[in-house]
C-alpha positions as CSV (number, residue, x, y, z in Angstrom):
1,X,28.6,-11.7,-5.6
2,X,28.3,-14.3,-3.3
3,X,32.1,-14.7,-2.3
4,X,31.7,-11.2,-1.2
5,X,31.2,-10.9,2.5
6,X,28.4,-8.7,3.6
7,X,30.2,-5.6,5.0
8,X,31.8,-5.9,1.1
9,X,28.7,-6.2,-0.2
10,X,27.2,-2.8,1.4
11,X,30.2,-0.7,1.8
12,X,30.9,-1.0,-1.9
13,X,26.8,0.2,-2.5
14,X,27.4,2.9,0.5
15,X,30.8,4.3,-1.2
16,X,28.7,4.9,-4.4
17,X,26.4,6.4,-3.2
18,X,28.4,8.8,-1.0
19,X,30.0,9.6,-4.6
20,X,26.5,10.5,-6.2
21,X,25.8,13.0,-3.6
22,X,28.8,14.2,-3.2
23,X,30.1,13.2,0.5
24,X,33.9,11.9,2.0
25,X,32.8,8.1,2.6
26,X,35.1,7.4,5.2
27,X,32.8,8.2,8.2
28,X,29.7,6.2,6.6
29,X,31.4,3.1,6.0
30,X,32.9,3.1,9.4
31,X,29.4,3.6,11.0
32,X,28.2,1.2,8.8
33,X,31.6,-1.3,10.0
34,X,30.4,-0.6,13.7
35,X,26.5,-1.5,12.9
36,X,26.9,-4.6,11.5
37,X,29.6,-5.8,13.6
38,X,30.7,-9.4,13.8
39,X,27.6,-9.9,11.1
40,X,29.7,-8.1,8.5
41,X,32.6,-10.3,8.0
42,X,29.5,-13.4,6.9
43,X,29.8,-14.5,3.4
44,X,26.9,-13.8,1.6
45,X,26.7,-17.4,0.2
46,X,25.4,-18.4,3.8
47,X,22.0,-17.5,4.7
48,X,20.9,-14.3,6.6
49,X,22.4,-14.2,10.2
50,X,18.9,-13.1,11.8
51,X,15.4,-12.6,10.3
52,X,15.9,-8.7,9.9
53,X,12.8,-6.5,8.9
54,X,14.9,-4.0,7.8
55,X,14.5,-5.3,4.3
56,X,12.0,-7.9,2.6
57,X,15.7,-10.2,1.9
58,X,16.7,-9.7,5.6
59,X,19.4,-7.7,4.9
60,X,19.5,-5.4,8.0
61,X,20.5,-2.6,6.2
62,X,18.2,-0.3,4.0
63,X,20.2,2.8,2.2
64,X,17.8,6.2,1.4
65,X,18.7,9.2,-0.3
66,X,16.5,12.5,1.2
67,X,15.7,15.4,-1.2
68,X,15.3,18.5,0.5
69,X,14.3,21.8,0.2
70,X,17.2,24.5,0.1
71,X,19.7,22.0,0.4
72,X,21.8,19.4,-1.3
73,X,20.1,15.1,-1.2
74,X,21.3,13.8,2.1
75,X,22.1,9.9,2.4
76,X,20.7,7.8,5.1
77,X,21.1,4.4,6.6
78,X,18.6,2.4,8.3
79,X,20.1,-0.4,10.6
80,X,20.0,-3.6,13.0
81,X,22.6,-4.2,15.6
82,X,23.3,-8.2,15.4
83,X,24.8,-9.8,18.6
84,X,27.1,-13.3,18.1
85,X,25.1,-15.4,18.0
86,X,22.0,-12.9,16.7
87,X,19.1,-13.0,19.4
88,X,16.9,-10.9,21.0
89,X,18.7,-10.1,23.9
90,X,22.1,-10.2,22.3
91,X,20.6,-8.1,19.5
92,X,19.9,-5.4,22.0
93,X,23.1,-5.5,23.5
94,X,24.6,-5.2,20.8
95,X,22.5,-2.3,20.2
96,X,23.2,-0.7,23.6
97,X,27.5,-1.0,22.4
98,X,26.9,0.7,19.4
99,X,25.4,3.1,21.2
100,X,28.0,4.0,23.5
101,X,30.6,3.4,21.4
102,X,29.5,6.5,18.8
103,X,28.3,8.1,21.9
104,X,31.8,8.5,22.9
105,X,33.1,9.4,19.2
106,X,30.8,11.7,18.2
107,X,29.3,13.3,21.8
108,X,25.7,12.6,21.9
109,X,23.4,13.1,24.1
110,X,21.8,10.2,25.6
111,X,19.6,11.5,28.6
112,X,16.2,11.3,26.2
113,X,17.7,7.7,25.2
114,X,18.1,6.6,28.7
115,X,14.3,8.5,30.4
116,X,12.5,5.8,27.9
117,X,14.8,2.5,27.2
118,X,13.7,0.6,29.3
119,X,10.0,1.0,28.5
120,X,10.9,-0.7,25.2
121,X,13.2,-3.9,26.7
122,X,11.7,-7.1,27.9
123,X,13.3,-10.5,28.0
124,X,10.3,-11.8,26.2
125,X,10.1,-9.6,23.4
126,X,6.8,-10.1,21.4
127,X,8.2,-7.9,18.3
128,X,10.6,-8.4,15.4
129,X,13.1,-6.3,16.5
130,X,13.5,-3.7,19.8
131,X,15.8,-1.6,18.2
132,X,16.5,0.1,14.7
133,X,19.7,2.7,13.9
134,X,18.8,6.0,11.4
135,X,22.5,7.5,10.3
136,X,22.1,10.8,8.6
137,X,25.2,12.1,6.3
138,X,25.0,15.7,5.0
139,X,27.7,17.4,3.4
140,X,29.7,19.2,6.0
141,X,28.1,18.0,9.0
142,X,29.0,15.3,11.5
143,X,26.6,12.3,11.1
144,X,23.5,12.6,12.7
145,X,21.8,9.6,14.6
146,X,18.6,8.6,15.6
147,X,17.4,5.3,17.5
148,X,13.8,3.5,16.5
149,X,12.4,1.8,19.6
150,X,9.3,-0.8,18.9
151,X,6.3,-0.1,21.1
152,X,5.3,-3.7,20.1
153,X,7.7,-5.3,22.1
154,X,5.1,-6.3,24.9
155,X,2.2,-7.0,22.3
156,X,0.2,-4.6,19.6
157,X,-2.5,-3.8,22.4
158,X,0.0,-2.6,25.4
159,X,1.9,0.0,22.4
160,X,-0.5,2.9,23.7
161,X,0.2,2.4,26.9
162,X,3.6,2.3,26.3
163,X,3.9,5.3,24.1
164,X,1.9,7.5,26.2
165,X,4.2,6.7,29.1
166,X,7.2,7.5,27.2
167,X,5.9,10.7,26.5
168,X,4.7,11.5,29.3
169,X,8.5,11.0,30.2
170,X,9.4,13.3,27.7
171,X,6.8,16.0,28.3
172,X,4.8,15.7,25.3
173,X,1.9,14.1,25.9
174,X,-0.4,16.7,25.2
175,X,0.8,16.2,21.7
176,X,0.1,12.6,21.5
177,X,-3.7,12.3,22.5
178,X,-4.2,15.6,19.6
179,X,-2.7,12.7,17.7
180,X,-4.4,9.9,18.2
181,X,-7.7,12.0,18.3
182,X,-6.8,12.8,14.8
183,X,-5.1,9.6,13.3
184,X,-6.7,6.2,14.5
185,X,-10.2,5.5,12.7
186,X,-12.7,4.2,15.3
187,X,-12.3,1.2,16.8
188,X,-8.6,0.7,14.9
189,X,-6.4,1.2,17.3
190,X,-4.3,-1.7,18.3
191,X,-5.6,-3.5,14.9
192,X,-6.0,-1.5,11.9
193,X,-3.8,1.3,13.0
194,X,-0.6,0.4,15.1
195,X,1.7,2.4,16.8
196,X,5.0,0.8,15.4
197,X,8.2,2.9,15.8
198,X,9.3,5.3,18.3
199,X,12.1,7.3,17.3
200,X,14.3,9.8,19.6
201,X,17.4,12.2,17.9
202,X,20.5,11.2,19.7
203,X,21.1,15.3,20.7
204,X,19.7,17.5,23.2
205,X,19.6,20.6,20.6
206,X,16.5,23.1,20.2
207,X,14.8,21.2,17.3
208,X,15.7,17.6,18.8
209,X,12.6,15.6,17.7
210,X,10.7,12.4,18.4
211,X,8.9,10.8,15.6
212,X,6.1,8.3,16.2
213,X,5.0,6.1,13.5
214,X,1.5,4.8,12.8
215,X,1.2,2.4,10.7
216,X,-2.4,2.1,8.3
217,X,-3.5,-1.4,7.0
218,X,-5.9,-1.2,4.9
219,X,-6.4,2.2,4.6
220,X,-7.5,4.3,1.8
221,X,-6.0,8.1,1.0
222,X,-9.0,9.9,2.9
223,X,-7.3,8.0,5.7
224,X,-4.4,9.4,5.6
225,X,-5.5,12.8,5.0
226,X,-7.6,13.3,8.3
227,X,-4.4,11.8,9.9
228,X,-2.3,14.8,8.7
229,X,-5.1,17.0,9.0
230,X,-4.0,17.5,13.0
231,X,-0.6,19.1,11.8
232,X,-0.6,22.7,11.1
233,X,-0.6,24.0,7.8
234,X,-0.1,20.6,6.2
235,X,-1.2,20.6,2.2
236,X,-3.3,17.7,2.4
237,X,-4.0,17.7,-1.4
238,X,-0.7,17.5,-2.1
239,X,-0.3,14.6,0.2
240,X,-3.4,13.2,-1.2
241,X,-1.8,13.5,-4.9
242,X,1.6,11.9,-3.3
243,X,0.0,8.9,-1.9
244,X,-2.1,8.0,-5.1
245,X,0.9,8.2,-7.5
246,X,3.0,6.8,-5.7
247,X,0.5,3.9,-4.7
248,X,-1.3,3.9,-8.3
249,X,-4.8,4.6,-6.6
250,X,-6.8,5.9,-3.8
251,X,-6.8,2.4,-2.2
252,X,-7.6,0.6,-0.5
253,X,-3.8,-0.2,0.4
254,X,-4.3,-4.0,1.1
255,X,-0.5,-4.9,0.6
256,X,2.2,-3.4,2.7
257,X,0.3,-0.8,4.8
258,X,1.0,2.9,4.3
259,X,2.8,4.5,7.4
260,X,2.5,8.4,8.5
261,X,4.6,9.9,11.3
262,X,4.4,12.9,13.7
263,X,7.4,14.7,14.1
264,X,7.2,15.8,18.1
265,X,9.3,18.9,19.9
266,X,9.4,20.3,23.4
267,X,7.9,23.7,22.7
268,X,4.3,22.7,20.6
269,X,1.5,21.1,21.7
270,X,0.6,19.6,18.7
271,X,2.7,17.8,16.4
272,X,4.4,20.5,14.2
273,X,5.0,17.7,11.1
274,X,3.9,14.8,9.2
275,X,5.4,12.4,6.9
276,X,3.9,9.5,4.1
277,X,5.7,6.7,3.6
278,X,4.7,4.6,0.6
279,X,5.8,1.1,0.2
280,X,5.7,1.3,-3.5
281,X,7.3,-1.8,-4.1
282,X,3.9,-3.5,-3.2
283,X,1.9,-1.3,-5.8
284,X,4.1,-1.8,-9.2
285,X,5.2,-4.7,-11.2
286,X,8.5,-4.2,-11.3
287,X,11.3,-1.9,-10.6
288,X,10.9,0.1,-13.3
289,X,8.0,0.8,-13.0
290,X,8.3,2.0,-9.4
291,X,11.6,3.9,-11.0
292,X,9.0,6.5,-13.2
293,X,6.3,7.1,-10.5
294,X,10.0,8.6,-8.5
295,X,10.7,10.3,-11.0
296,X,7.7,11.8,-11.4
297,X,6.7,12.6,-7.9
298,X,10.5,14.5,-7.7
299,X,9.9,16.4,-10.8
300,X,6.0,17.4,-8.9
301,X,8.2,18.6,-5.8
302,X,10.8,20.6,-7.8
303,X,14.0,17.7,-7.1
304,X,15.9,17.1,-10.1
305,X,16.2,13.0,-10.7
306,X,19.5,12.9,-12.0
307,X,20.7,12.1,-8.8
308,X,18.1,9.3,-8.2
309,X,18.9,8.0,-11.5
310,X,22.7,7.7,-10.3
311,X,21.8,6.0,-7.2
312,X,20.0,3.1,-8.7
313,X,23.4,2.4,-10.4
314,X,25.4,2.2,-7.6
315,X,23.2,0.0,-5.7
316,X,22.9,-2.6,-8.6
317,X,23.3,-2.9,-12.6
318,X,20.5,-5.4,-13.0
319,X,17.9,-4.4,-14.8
320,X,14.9,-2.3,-13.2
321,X,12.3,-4.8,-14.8
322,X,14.1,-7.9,-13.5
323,X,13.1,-7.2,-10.0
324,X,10.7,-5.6,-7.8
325,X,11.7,-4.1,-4.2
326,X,14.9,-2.2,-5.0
327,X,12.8,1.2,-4.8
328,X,11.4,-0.1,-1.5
329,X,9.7,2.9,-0.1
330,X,9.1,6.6,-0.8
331,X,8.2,9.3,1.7
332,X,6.9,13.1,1.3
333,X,7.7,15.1,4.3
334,X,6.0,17.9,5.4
335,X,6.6,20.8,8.7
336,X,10.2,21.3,9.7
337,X,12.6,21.0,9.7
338,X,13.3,19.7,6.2
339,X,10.1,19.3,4.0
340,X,11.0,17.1,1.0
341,X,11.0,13.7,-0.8
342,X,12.8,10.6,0.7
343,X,13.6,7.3,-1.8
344,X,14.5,4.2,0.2
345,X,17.0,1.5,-1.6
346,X,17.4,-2.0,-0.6
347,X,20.4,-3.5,-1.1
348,X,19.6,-7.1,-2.1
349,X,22.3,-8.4,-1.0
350,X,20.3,-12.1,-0.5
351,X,17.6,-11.9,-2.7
352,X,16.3,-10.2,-6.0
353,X,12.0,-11.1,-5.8
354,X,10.8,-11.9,-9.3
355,X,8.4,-8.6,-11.0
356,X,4.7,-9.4,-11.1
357,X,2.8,-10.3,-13.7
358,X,1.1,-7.3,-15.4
359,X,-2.5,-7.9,-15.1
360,X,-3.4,-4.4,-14.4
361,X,-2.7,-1.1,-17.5
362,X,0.3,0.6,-16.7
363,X,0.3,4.1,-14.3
364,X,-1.6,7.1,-16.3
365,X,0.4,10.1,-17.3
366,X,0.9,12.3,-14.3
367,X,0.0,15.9,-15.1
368,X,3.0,18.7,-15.2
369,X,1.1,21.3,-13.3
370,X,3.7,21.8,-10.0
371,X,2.6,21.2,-6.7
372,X,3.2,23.6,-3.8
373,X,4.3,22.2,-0.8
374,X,2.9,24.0,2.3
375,X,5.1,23.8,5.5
376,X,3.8,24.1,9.0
């Protein structure tokens, strides 16, 4: 595989996975062309280009497929825009170019994009990255795009400040401070509990949403129950049941931190949904592993796993227990306007890290009893 470049590498993953759920993969692997620009055409026998968080290997691309209710799996990209050479600034200007180049192709809106942008852009970036990519394929449907801005960028402490201002910008900050009253533990936030993403959909359309991410370090279930709590007819025990499966415990979470966000629109004064994300891949030994709690947690929701099953195959034909971190994450999402599961797929295009040792017994058997899931 290494003779491959790394636009071969992904595109031959993404047009897979297009085939499992069923989508024309012409349009994805064009967006995914544009994204990675001149970083595509690198031979993956060289090292990474830039230190991308996007994935543990630095592969600055993460695939997901989205299981939700009513309608077919969806297929999702999460992605960096790399300047030449990769940097901060030329990372963001890069970022601004894909921007306006699928602007133009696919007619987004950018007046929400351009009210905020330049809250999150400094010259002296204290972050890992200022901006992330979110490319949404349904079948039938022109992509959908969303941009992830870093409220870090200027430090951990000044991301309230920031956030609040961007709102503000937006006209939601009512919604934000019934938030924060909610989600940050005393004392936590800046530390414990950081604001960490910032996300905007690229259209100006009736349920056009911004998502805010707060990210939980060692944080235990409860925690992440009164966090939800704040959202509307959120079932917080089946969120409590999600985050322990799918974690192997109540916690504490002391590896990767658990992550919930607040889906925000222009017409509610609270936020009107929440969403879990579960690093799994920090709370299994191996692949495999990770590949049964999925299946479980789908089966709980009412998603057949056939299609999950499928997907692991196209993104790799090593075996689940030779690896841990292809399952990277998995997300429940609750409120509009799609409540569902989400399973997020590295590529490992750089790296496959080792399983762990089992030292612990394996995950209990999961009761069958079906779980209702309550949308606000």
């Amino acid at each position: 595989m290494d003779g491959l470049s790394v636009f071969e590498r992904l595109s031959g993953q993404l047009t897979r996975l297009c085939d499992v759920v069923e989508l024309d993969p012409d349009a994805p692997v064009d967006l995914l062309r544009d994204l990675l620009g001149p970083v595509g055409s690198r031979r993956l026998s060289d090292p990474p280009a830039w230190p991308s968080d996007v994935a543990d290997d630095h592969t600055p691309v993460e695939f997901s497929i989205a299981y939700n209710e009513g309608e077919p799996p969806s297929l999702r990209i999460l992605g960096e825009a790399m300047g030449s050479p990769p940097g901060v600034l030329t990372n963001l200007s890069a970022a601004h170019e894909f921007l306006r180049t699928q602007a133009h192709r696919f007619g987004l809106s950018t007046s929400r994009f351009d009210r905020v942008q330049d809250l999150f852009a400094t010259e002296h970036s204290q972050a890992e990255f200022s901006q992330w990519w979110s490319l949404v394929f349904r079948s039938d449907r022109r992509p959908e795009l969303k941009v992830y801005f870093n409220p870090e960028v200027s430090g951990a402490q000044r991301a309230p400040e920031l956030v609040a201002e961007a709102l503000r910008r937006l006209g939601l900050g009512t919604a934000y401070q019934a938030m924060l009253d909610h989600a940050v533990r005393p004392g936590e936030l800046g530390q414990g509990d950081r604001l960490t993403f910032f996300a905007l959909d690229l259209h100006d359309g009736p349920h056009s949403r911004v998502k805010l991410y707060l990210t939980h370090h060692d944080a235990e279930v409860s925690d992440v129950v009164r966090a939800a709590g704040v959202v509307d007819g959120v079932d917080v025990a089946a969120l409590a049941e999600f985050c322990a499966v799918a974690g192997g415990g109540p916690g504490p979470f002391g590896g990767r931190p658990l992550v919930g966000s607040y889906t925000l629109t222009g017409d509610a004064d609270t936020p009107v949904g929440y969403s879990l994300y579960v690093p799994i891949r920090s709370y299994v030994h191996d692949d495999e592993e990770a590949r049964d709690r999925v299946v479980a947690l789908l089966a709980r929701h009412g998603f057949d796993s056939s299609a999950f099953d499928r997907a692991l195959a196209a993104v790799t034909q090593r075996p689940l227990r030779a690896g841990v971190g292809l399952i990277a994450h998995v997300s429940l999402r609750l409120g509009p306007p799609r409540p569902g599961v989400t399973v997020y797929l590295s590529s490992e295009a750089y790296q496959v890290t080792p399983p762990r040792p089992r030292q612990t017994p394996p995950l209990r058997s999961i009761a069958k009893r079906p779980v209702t899931q309550t949308a606000a």
